[in-house]
C-alpha positions in Angstrom: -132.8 -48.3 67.4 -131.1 -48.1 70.7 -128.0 -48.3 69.0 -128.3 -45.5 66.6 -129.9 -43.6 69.5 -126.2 -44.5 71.5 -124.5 -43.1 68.2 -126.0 -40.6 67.7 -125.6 -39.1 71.5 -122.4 -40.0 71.9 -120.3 -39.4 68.5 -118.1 -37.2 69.6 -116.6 -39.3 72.3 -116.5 -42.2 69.7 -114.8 -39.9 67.4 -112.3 -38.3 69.8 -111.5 -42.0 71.2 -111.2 -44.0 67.6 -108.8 -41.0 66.7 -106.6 -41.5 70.3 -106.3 -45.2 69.5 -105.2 -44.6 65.9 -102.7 -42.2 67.1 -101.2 -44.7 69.8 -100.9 -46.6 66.5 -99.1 -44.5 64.7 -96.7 -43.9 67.7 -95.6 -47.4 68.0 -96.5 -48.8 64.3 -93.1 -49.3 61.9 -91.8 -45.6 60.8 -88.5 -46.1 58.6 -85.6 -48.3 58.7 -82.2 -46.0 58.7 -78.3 -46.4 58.8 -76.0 -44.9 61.4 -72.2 -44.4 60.7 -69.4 -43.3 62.6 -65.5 -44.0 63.0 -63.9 -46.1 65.9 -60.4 -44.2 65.2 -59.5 -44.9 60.9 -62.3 -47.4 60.5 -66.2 -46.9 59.8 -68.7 -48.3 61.2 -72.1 -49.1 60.2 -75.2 -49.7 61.9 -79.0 -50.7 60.7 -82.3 -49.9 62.7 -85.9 -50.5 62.2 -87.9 -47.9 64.3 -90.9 -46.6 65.0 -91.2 -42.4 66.9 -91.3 -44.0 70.5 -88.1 -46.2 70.3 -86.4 -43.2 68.1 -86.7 -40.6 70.9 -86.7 -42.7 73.8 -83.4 -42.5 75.8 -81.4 -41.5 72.3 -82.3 -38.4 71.1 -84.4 -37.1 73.9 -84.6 -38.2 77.5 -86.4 -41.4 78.2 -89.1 -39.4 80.3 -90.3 -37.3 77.8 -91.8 -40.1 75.9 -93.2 -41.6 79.0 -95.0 -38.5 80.0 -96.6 -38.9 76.7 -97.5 -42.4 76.9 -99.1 -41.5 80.6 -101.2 -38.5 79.5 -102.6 -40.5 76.2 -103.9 -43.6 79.4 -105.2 -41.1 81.0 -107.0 -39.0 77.9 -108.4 -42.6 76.9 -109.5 -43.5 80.4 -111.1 -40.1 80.2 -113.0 -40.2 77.7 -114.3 -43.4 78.7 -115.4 -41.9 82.4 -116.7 -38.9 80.0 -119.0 -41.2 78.2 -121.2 -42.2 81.1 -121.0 -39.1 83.1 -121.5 -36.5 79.8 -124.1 -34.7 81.6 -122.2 -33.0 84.8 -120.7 -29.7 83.0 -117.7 -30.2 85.6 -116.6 -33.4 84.8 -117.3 -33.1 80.8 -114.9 -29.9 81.2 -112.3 -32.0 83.2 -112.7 -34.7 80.8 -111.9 -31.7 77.6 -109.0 -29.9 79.4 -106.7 -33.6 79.6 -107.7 -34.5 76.1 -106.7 -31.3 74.9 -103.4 -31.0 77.0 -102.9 -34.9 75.7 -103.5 -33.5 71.9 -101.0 -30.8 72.9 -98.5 -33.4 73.6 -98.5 -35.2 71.1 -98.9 -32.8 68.5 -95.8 -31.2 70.1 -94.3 -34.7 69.7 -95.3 -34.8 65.9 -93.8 -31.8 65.2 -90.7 -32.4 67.2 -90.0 -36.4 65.8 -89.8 -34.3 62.3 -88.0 -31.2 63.0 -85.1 -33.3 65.3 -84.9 -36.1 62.6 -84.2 -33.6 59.9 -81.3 -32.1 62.2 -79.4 -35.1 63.0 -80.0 -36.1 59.1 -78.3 -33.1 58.2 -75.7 -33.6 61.0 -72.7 -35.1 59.3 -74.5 -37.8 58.1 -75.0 -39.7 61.7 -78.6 -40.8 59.9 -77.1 -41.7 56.8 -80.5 -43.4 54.5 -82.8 -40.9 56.7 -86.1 -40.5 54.7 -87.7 -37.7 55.5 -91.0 -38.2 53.6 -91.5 -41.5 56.1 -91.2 -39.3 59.1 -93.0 -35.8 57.9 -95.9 -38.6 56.9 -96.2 -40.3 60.2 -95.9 -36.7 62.0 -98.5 -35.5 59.6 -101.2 -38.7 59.9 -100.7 -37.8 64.0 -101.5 -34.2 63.8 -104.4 -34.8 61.4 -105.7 -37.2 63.6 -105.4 -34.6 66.3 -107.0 -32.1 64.7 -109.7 -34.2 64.3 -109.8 -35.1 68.2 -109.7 -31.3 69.0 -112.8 -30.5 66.8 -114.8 -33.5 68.7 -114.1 -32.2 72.3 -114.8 -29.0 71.4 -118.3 -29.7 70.1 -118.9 -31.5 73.5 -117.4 -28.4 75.7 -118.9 -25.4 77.3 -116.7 -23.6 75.0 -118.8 -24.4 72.4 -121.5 -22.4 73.7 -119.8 -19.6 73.9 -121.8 -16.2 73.3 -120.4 -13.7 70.9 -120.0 -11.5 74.2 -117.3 -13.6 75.3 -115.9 -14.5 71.8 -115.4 -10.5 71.8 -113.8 -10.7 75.3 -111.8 -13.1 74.5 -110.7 -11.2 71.9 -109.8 -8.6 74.0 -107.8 -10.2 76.3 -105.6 -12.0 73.9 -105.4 -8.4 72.0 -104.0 -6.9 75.4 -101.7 -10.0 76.3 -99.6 -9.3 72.5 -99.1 -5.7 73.7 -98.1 -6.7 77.6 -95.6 -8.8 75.2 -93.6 -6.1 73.9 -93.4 -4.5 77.6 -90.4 -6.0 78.7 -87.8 -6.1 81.5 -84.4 -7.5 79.6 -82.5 -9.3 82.5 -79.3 -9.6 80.2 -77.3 -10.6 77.4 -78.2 -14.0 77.8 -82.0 -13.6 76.9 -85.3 -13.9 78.7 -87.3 -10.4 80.3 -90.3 -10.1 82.7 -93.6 -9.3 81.4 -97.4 -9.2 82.0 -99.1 -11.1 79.4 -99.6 -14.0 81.4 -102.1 -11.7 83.4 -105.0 -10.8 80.5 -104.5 -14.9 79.9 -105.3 -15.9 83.1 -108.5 -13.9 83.2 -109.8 -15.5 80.3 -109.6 -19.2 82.3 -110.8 -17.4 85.2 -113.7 -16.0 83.6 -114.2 -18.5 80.9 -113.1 -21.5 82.6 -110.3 -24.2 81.6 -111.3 -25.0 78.3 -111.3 -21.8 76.7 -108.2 -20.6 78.9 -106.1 -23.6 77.2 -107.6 -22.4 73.3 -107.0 -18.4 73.7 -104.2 -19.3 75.5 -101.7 -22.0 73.6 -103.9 -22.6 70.9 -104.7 -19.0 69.5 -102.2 -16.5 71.7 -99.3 -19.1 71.5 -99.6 -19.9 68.0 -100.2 -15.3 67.0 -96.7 -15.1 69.2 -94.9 -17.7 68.1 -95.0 -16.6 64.6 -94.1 -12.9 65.9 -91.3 -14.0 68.3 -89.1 -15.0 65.2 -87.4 -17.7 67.5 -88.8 -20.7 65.0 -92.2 -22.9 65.3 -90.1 -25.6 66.5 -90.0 -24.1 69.4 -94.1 -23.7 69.7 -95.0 -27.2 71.4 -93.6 -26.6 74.7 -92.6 -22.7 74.9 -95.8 -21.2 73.3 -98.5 -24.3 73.2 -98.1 -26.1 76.6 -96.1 -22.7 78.2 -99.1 -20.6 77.4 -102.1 -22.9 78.0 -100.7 -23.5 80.9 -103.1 -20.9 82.1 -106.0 -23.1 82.3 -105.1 -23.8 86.0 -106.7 -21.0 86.8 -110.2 -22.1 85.3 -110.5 -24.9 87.9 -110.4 -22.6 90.7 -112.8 -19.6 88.9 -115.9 -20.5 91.0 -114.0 -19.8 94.1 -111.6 -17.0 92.9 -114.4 -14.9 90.7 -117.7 -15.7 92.6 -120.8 -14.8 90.9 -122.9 -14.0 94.3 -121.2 -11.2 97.2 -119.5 -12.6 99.7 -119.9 -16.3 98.8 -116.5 -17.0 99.4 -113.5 -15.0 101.5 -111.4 -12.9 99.9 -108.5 -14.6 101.5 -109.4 -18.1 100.6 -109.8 -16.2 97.1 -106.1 -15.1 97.1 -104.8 -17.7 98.0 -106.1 -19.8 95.7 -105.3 -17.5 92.9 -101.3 -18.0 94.1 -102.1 -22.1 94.0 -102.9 -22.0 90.6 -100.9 -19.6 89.9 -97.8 -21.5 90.9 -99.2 -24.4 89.1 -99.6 -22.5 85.8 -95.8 -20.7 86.3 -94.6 -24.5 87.0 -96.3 -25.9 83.7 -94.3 -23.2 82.1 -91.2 -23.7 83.1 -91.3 -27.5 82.8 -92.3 -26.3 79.2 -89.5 -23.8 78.5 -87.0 -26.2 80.4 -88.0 -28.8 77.8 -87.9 -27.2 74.7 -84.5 -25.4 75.8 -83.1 -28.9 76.3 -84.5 -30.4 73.0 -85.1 -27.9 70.7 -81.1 -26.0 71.5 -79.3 -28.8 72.8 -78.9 -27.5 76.6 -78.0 -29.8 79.8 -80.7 -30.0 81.9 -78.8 -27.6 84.4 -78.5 -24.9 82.2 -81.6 -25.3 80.6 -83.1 -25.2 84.6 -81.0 -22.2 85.1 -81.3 -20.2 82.0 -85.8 -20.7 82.4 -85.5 -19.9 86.1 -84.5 -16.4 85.2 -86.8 -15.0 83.9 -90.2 -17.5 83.9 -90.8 -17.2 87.7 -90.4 -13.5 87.8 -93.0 -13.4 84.9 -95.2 -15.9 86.7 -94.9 -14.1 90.4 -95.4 -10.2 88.1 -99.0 -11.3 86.9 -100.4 -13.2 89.4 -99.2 -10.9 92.4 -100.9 -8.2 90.5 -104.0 -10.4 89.7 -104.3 -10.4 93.5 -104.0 -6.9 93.7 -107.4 -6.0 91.7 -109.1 -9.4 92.4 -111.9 -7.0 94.8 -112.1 -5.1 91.7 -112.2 -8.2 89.3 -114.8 -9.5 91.7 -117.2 -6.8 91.6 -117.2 -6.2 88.4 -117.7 -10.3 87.6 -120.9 -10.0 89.7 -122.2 -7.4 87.5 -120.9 -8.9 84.3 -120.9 -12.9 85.1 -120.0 -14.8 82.2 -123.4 -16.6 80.8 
């Protein structure tokens, strides 16, 4: 009895952490074998591997710390939802617990997606992957984001965002309505690409107002996935310049208590302010490591130029929103206090 009891409590965790482990699986488990050929002046030369994602992309196709980033934040997802399991009840921690396992489900969904599309390109490339199966690899990518998927639905259940009213569903709504339009508002800064805009702003004030969770879902879940698909640029390029750029705005949830009070003068208005440029900062930096990254992987760029071409424009974008965030935050506050979030 006490055991169904546990069960039944606790399925979601067990869930979310059976579908980590079989992912870690599937990450280092036996993906295809494949020949390599190239030409050491007249003569051709012929190499055979046996590999699995992690030893494909580590240090060879991608730099070595991507996939090590990834190995850290599935530890630390697991370890969390271990902690999560024994302290379920404390809203804060259960939230802290749901925004890493959904920023480690963002990673390696973006790594899914990525193994597939980069093995296909260097298939196609002059034949440097010679006996490339791409049904192996599409499989393997596809068993991981199932198993995601799956993951994603269990936190959920377990978040505040799952007890969302319809008040904020419409809200939300809203906000991820006005941040497609700030889109199209641009400041071009050249022929080489990249513009300043303001639809990091009505993203923010979802996490403020809605907290971490829901800031990561409305905004690299639902906004980056709607303007990915508008952007024409490719959804190769939605793991790390639309899913991790994007819900990079859940930063800001973590300090919403202290930025959007729900009592007057509970906290300063400059201890508000400057904690909105914190997390701002943090949420601009997310977004560039993101944008860096995919520029590097996804078009083939040096890591200076890929720094270079993403400090153009994603600072300014950053430093546009949140420096007018902190122009109407007394606005923003007053107007929280008479419409908290419930």
């Amino acid at each position: 009895m006490k055991f169904k009891k546990f069960l039944k409590n606790n399925i979601a965790y067990l869930i979310a952490f059976v579908m980590n482990v079989a992912i870690v699986g599937f990450l280092f488990g036996p993906l295809l074998t494949y020949e390599t050929k190239y030409y050491v002046g007249e003569t051709k030369i012929k190499e055979y591997y046996s590999a699995n994602i992690i030893k494909l992309l580590n240090g060879s196709i991608t730099p070595s710390w991507i996939y090590i980033v990834l190995l850290a934040f599935v530890g630390i997802a697991i370890i969390a939802l271990i902690v999560a399991l024994f302290v379920k009840n404390h809203k804060k921690v259960n939230d802290g617990f749901v925004a890493v396992v959904l920023i480690d489900l963002a990673l390696l969904v973006a790594y899914a997606i990525l193994a597939k599309e980069i093995f296909s390109y260097f298939a196609g490339d002059m034949g440097m992957i010679a006996n490339f199966n791409g049904a192996q690899v599409g499989w393997c990518s596809g068993v991981i984001i199932f198993l995601a998927t799956i993951e994603f639905f269990a936190v959920i259940s377990v978040s505040s965002y799952s007890k969302q009213s319809v008040q904020g569903l419409a809200e939300d709504a809203m906000l991820i309505a006005a941040a497609f339009i700030l889109n199209f508002i641009k400041i071009p800064l050249g022929a080489t690409g990249g513009s300043i805009n303001f639809q990091m702003l009505p993203l923010m004030l979802i996490a403020l107002r809605r907290g971490p969770v829901t800031g990561f879902i409305c905004g690299g879940f639902i906004y980056g996935l709607i303007t990915c698909l508008t952007d024409g640029y490719g959804f190769a390029t939605y793991p790390f310049d639309y899913l991790i750029g994007f819900g990079s705005v859940a930063v800001m949830g973590f300090f919403s208590k202290f930025i959007l009070p729900t009592e007057e003068n509970k906290y300063p208005l400059w201890l508000s302010e400057i904690l909105i440029f914190v997390a701002g900062l943090v949420s601009t930096f997310i977004r560039f490591v993101g944008g860096t990254t995919s520029s590097m992987v996804i078009y083939g760029y040096q890591f200076v130029p890929a720094l270079s071409y993403n400090a153009l424009y994603i600072p300014l974008s950053g430093a546009a929103a949140v420096a007018l965030l902190m122009i109407v935050l007394p606005v923003l506050q007053k107007l929280n206090r008479k419409y908290p979030t419930k």
